[in-house]
N, C-alpha and C positions, 0 to 999 in steps of 0.2 A: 609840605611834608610828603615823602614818600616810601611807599611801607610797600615790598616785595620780598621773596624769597630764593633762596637760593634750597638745592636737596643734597643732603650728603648722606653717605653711608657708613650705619652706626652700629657694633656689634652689641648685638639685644638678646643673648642667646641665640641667636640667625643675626645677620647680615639683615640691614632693612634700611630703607631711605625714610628719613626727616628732615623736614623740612627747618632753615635758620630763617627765622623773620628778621629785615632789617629795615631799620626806622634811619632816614634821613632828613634831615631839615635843610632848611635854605633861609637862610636872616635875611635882614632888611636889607643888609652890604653884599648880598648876593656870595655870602659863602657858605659849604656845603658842609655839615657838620650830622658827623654819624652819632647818634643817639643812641645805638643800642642793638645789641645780639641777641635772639630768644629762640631755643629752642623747641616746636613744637612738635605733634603727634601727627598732624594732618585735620586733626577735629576739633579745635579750639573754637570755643562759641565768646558771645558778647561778657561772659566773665572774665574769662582770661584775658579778653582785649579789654576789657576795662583795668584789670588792675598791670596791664605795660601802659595805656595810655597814662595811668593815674600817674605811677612813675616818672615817665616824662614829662608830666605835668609839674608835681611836687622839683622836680630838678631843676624849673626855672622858664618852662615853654609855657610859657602866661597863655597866648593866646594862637592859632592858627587862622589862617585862612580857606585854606582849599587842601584835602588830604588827598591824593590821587592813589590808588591802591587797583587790587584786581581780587574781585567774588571772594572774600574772606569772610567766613560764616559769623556773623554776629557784630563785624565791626564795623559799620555803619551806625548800628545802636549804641555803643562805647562811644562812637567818635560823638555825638550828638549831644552823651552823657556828658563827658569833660570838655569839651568845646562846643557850648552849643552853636555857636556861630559857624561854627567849622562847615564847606561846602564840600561833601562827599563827591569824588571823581572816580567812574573808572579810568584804569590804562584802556584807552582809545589805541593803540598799540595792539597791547594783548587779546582786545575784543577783534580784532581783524584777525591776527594770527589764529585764534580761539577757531575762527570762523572755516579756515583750511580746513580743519580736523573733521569735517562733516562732508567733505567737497570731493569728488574723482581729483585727481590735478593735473588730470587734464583739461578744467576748470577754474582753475586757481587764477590766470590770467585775466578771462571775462568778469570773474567772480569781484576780484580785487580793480576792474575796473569799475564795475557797478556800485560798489561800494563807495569810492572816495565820495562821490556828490551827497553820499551823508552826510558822514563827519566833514566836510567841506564846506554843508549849507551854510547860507545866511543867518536865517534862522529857526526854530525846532520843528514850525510849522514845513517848511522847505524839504527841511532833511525827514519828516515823518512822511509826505509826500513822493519821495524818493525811496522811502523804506517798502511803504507800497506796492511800489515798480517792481524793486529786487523781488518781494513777494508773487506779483504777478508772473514775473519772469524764471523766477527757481522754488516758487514753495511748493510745487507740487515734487519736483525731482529731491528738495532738499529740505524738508519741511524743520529740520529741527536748527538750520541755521537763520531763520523767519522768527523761532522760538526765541532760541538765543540772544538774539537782537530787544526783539521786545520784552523779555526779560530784564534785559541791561540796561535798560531804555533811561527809568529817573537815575541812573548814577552816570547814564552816557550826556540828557542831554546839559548839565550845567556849562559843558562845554563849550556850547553853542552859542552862549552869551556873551564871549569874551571877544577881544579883537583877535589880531594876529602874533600880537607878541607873548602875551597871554597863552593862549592856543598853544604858541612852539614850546612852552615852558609844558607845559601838562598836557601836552600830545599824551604822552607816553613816561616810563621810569625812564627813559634811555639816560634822562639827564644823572643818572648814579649806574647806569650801564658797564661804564669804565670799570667802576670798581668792584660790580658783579663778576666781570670779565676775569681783575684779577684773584679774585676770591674762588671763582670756579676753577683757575689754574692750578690755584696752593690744592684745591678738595681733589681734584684728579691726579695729584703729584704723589699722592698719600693711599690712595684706594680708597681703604675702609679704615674708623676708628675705633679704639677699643670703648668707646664712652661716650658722654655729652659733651663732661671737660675735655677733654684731647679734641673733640671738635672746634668747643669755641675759643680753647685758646689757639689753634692753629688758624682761626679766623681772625682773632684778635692779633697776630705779630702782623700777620700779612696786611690787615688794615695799617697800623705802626707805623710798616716802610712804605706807604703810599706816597708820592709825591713829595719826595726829602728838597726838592731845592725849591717849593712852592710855584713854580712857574705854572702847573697844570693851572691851579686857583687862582692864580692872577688872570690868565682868560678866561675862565669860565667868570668871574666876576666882572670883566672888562664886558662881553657879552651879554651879561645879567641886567646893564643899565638902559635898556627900551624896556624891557620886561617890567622893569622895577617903576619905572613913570607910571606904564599903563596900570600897577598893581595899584600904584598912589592913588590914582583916579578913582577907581572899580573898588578899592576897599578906605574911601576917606575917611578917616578920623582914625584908622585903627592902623595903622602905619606912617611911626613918627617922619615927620620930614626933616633931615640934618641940614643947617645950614653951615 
């Protein structure tokens, strides 16, 4: 599952950005099914994320495996509550990108080269080893992207456990990027809206006309099946096997 946002501009009295949470799933057969729109403020804690997960839940999403998300206040604690099995992921993505925003950039090069051999290690021990290094070599000039890091650290490294197929699946959202992409189109097409509803339903047609002759979903699921082996292995018994 993967839960990111997109920010639109909503008339509140002023003009203000809100954030749309969107929840995407991935089934066993490697197709990608949007779950759900939700409107937040920016400050939504582990109540609110419990009763979208509960939602989700109650619809028929019996069980997850690995939820990949990025620094949302409280939902780690939700995710835990209705799936307790669920393996909380940061975006490994967005924690690089994150990492820019602290850096000269004229920086950004060295910075993002020191960085791969983290998320790259073998394993946690490796990559905390390497963390070190970056530390050594930029925590004095950049002390709060050292922070950063090790803040993120238990949702960074489950990562690290997995192989490669694995890995490319929950790098990052990019795998629902696509349809970030075109959702960001329709919100920039429009400016600002008068409300919530005018939001989401203008989210909701654009989702609609996504991929009308199905071809996108036929590779992305053509793709899906190395992922989907190694997922059989790493979570046995809890992903039925079709024969």
């Amino acid at each position: 599952m993967f839960i990111d946002a997109i920010h639109v501009k909503i008339q509140d009295g002023k003009v203000v950005n809100r954030p749309v949470y969107n929840v995407v799933g991935v089934t066993v057969n490697g197709e990608r099914e949007i779950l759900g729109l939700w409107v937040g403020d920016g400050g939504k804690g582990a109540k609110y994320w419990h009763q979208v997960l509960s939602e989700i839940l109650n619809r028929g999403t019996q069980d997850v495996c690995i939820v990949v998300c990025d620094g949302l206040k409280g939902l780690p604690d939700a995710i835990a509550d209705v799936w307790p099995q669920a393996i909380v992921q940061t975006c490994v993505l967005h924690l690089v990108r994150n990492t820019f925003r602290y850096a000269s950039k004229t920086d950004w090069a060295q910075i993002a080269k020191d960085l791969r051999p983290i998320y790259a290690a073998a394993t946690e021990q490796a990559a905390r080893e390497r963390l070190d290094e970056l530390e050594e070599k930029w925590g004095l000039r950049y002390p709060a992207i050292i922070r950063l890091w090790r803040n993120a650290w238990a949702e960074f490294v489950p990562f690290l456990a997995y192989n490669a197929e694995i890995r490319a699946v929950i790098y990052s959202t990019n795998a629902i990027e696509s349809l970030y992409a075109r959702l960001r189109r329709s919100v920039r097409a429009r400016g600002h809206f008068p409300n919530e509803q005018a939001a989401l339903k203008c989210l909701y047609l654009t989702v609609r006309s996504l991929d009308p002759t199905g071809r996108g979903r036929t590779r992305w699921m053509n793709r899906w099946k190395p992922a989907l082996n190694a997922f059989a292995v790493t979570f046995e018994g809890r992903i039925p096997i079709i024969n």
